[in-house]
Backbone as ProteinMPNN parsed JSONL, in Angstrom:
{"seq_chain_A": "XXXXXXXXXXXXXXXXXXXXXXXXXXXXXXXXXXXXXXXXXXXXXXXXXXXXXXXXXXXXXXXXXXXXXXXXXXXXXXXXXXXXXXXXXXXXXXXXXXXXXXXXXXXXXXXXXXX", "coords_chain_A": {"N_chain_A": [[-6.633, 35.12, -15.243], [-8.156, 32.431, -16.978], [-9.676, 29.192, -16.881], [-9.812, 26.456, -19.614], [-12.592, 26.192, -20.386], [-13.375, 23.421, -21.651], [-11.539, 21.8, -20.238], [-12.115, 22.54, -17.595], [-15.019, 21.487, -17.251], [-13.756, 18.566, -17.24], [-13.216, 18.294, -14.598], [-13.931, 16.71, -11.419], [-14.458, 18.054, -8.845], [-13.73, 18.751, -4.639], [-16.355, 19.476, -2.379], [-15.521, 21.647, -1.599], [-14.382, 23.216, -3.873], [-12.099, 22.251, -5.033], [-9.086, 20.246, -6.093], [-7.164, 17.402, -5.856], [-3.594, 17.581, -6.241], [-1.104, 15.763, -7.682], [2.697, 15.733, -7.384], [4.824, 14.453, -8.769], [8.583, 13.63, -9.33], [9.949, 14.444, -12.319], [12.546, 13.456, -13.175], [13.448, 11.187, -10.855], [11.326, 9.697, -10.631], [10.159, 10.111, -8.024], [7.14, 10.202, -5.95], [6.669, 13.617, -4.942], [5.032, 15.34, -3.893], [1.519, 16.33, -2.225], [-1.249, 18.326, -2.756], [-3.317, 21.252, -3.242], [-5.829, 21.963, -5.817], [-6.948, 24.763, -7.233], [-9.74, 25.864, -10.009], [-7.995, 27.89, -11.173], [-5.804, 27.697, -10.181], [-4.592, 26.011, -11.583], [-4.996, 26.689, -13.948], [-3.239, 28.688, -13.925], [-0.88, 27.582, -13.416], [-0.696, 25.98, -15.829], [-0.662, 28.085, -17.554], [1.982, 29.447, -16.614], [3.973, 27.241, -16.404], [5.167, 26.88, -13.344], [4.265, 25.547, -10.421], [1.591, 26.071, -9.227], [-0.861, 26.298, -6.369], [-3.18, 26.145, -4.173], [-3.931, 27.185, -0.872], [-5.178, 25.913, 1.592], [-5.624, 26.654, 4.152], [-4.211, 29.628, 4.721], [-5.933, 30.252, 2.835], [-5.381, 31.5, -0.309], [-3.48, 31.584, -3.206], [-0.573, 30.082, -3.93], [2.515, 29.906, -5.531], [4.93, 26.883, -6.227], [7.93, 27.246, -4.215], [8.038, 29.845, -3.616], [8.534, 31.461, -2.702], [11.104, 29.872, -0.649], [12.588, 29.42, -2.562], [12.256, 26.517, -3.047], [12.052, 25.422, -6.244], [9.183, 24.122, -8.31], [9.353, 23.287, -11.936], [7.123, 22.562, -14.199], [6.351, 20.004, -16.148], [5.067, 18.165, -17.283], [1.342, 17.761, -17.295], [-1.125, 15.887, -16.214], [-4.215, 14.766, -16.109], [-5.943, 12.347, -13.975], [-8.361, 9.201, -14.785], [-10.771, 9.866, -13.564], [-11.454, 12.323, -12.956], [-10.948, 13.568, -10.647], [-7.873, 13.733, -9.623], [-4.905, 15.423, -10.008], [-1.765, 15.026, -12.076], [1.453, 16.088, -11.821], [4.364, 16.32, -13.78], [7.171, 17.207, -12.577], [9.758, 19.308, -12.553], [12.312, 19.104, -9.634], [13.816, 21.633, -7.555], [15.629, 21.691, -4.488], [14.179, 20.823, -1.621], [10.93, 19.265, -1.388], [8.979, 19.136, 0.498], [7.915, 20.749, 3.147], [8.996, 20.293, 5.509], [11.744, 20.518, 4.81], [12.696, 18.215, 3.786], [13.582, 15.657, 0.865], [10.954, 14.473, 0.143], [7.342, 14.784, 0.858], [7.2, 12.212, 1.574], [8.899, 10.154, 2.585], [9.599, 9.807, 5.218], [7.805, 8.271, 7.226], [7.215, 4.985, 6.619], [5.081, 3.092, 6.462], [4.137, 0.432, 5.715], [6.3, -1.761, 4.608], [8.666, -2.825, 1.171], [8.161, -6.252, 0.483], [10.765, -8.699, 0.234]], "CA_chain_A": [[-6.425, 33.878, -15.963], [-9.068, 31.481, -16.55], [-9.103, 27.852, -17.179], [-10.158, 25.892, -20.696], [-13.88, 25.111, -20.228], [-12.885, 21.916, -21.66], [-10.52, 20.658, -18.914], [-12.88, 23.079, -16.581], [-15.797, 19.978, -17.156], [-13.631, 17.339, -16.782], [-12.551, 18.277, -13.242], [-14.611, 17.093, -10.219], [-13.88, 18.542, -7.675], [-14.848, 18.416, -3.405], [-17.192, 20.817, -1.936], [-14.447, 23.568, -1.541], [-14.1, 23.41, -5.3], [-10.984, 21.759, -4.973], [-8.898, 18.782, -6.465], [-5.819, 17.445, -5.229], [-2.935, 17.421, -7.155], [0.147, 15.166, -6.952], [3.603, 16.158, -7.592], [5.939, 13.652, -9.106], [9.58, 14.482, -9.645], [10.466, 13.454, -13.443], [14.314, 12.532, -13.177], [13.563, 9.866, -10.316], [9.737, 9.308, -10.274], [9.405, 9.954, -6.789], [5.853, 11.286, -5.47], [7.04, 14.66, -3.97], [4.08, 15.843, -2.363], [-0.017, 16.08, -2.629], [-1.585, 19.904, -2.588], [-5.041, 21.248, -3.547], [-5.855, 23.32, -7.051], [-8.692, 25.062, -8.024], [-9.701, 26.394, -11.547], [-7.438, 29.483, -11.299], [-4.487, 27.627, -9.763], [-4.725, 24.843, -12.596], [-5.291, 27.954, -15.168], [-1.98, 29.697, -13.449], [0.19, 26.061, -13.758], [-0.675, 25.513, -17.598], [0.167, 29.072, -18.084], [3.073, 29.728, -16.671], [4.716, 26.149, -15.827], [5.479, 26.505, -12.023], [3.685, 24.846, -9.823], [0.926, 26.943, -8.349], [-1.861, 25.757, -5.634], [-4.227, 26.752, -3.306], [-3.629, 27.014, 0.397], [-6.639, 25.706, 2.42], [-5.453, 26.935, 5.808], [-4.139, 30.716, 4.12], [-6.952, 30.796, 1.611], [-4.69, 32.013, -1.223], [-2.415, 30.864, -3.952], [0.534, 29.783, -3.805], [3.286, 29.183, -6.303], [5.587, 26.766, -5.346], [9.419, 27.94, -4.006], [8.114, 31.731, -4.235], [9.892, 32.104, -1.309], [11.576, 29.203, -0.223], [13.258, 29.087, -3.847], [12.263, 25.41, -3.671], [11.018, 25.418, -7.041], [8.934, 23.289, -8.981], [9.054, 23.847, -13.076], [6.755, 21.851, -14.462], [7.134, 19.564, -17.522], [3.455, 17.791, -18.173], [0.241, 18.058, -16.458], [-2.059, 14.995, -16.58], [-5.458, 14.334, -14.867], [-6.896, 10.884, -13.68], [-9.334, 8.869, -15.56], [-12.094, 10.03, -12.926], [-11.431, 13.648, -13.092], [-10.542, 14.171, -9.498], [-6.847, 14.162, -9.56], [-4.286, 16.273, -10.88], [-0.725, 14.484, -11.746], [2.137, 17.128, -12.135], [5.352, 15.935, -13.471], [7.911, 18.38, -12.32], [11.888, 19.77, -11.854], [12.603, 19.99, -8.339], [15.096, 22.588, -7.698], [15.556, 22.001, -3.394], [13.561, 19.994, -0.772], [9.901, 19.837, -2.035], [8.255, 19.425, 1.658], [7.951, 22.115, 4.371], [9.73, 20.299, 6.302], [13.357, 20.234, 4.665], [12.742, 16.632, 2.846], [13.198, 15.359, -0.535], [9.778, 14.256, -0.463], [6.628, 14.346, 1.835], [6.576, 10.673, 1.669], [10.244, 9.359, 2.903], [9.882, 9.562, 6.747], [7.269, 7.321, 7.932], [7.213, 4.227, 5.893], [4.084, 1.915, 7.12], [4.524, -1.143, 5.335], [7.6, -1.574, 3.211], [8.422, -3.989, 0.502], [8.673, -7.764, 0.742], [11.762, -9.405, -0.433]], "C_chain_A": [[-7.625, 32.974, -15.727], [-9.182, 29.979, -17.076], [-9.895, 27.662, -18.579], [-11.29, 25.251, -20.37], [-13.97, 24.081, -20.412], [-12.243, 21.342, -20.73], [-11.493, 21.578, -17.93], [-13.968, 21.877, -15.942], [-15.516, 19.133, -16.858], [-13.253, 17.226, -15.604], [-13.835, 17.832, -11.746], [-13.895, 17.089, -8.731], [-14.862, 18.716, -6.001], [-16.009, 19.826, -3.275], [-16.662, 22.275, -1.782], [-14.207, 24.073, -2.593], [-12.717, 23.093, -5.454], [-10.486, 20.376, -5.894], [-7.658, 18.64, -6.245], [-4.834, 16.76, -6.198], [-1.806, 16.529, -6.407], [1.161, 15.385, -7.681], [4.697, 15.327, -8.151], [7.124, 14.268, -9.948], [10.425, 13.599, -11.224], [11.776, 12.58, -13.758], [14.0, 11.439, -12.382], [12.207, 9.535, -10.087], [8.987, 9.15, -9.071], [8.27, 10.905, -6.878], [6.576, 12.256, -4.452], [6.006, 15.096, -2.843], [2.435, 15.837, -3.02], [-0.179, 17.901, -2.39], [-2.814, 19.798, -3.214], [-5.009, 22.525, -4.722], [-7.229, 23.683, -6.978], [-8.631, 25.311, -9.298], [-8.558, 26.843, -11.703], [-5.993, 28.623, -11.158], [-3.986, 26.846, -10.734], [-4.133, 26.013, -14.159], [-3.084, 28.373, -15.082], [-0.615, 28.238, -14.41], [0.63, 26.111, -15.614], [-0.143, 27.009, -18.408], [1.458, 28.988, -18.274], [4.379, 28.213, -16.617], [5.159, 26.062, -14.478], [4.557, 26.207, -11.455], [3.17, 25.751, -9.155], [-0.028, 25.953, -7.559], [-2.396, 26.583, -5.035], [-4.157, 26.314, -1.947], [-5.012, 26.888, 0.964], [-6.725, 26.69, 3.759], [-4.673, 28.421, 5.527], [-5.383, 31.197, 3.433], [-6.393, 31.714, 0.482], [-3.986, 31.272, -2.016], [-1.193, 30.261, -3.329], [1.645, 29.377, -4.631], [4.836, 28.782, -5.35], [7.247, 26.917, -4.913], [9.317, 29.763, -4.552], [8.766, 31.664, -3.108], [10.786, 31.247, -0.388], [12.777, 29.129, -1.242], [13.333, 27.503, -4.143], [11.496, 24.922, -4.748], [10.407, 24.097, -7.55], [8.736, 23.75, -10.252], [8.515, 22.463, -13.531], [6.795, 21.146, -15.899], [5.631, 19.013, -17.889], [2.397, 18.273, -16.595], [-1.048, 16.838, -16.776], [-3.378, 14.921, -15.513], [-5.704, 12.72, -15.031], [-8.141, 10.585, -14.533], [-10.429, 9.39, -14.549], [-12.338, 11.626, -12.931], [-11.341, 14.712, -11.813], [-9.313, 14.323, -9.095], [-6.021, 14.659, -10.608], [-2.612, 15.375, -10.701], [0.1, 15.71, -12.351], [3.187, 16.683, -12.033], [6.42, 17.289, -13.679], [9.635, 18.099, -11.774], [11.576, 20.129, -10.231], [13.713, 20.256, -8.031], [14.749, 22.286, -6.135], [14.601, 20.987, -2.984], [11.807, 20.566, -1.281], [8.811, 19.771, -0.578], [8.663, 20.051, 2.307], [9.079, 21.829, 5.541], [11.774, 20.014, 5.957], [13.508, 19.046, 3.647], [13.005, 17.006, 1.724], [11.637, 15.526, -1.008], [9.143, 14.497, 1.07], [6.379, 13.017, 2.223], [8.028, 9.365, 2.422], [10.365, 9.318, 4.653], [9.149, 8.677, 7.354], [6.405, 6.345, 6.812], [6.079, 2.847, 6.771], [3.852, 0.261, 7.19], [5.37, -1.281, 3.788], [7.414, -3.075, 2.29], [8.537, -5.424, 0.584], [10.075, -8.136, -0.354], [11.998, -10.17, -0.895]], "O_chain_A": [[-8.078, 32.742, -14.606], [-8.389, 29.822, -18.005], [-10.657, 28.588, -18.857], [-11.304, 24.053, -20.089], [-14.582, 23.406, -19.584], [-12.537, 20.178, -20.461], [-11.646, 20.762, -17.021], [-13.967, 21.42, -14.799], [-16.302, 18.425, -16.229], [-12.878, 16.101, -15.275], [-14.486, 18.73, -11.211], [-13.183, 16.426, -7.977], [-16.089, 18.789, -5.927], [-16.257, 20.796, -3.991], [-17.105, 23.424, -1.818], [-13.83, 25.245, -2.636], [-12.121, 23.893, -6.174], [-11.311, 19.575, -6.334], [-6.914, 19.611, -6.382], [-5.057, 15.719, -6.816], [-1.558, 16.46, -5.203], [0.875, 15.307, -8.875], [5.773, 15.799, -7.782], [6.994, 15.064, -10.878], [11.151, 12.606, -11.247], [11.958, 11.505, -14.329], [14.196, 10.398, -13.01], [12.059, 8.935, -9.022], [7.927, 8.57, -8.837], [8.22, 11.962, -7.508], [7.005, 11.872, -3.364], [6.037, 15.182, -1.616], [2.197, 15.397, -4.144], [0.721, 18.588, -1.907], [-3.355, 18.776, -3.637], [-4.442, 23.615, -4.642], [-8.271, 23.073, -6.739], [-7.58, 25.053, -9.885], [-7.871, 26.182, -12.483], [-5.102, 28.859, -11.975], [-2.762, 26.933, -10.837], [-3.212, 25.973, -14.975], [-2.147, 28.305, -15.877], [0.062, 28.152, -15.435], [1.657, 26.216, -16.285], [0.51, 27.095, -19.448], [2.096, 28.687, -19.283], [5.578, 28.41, -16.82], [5.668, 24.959, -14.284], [3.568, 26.667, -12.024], [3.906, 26.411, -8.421], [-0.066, 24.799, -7.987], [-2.196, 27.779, -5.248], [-4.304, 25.11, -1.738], [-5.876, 27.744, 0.774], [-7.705, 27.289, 4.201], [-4.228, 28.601, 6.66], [-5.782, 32.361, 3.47], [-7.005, 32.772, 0.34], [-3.772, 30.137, -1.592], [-1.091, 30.052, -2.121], [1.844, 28.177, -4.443], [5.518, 29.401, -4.534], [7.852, 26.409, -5.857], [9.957, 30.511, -5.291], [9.92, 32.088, -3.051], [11.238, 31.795, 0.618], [13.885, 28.803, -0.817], [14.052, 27.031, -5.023], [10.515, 24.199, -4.579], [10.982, 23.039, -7.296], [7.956, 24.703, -10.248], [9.144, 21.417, -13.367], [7.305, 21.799, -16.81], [5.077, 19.53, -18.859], [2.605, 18.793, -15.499], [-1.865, 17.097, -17.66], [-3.328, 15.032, -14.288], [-5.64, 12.071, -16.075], [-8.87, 11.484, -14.95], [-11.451, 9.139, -15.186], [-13.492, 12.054, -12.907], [-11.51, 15.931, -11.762], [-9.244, 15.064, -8.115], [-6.222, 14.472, -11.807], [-2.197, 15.075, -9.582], [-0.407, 16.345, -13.275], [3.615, 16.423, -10.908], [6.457, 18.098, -14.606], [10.303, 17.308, -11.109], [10.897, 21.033, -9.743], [14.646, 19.457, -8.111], [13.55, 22.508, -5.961], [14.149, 20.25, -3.86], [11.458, 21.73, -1.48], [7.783, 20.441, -0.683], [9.888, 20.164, 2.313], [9.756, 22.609, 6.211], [12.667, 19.524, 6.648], [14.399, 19.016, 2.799], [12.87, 18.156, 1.305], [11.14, 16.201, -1.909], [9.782, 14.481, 2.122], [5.524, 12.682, 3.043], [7.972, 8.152, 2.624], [11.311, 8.741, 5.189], [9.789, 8.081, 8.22], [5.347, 6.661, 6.267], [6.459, 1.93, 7.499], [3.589, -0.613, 8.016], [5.181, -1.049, 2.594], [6.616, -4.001, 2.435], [9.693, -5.579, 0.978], [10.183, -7.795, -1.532], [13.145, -10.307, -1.319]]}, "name": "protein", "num_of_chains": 1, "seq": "XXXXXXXXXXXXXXXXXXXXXXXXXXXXXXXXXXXXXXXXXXXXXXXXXXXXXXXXXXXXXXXXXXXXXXXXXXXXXXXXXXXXXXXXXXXXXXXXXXXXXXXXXXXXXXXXXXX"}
């Protein structure tokens, strides 16, 4: 699979050839989690609709709930006006962080809202 030279250009990406995607869950608009794509994993996504990435610390794919069954099916795919992030609005079927959560973002809250 290879990506649309057109969206291939508009991507910059770090030195690893990377760009980090973010996960938002469309029914309640929470940010689920952050992850890293490359071409291929971007390519894979727009194919098939599940949420694929790229493991830094594996060095391999990854689509996500292949084996957890916590899936993500994805519904759009937008990039940032700068061309370094990836927004991915997605179904989550199950806890979308490693560690059991809803989200990667609900346990340590730094500075909450004013009232």
């Amino acid at each position: 699979m290879s990506l649309d030279p057109a969206i291939a250009a508009r991507l910059k990406r770090n030195d690893a050839g990377l760009v980090s995607a973010v996960a938002q869950e469309r029914a309640t608009g929470d940010v689920l989690m952050v992850a890293w794509m490359d071409d291929e994993a971007l390519a894979r996504t727009l194919e098939t609709r599940k949420a694929t990435y790229y493991s830094r610390s594996r060095r391999q794919y990854w689509v996500k709930g292949e084996t957890s069954g916590h899936t993500q099916y994805v519904h759009e795919v937008r990039l940032d006006c700068d061309g370094d992030t990836i927004l991915l609005i997605v179904d989550q079927e199950g806890a979308a962080c490693h560690t059991g959560t809803h989200t990667c973002f609900d346990s340590d809250v730094l500075l909450g809202a004013q009232s």
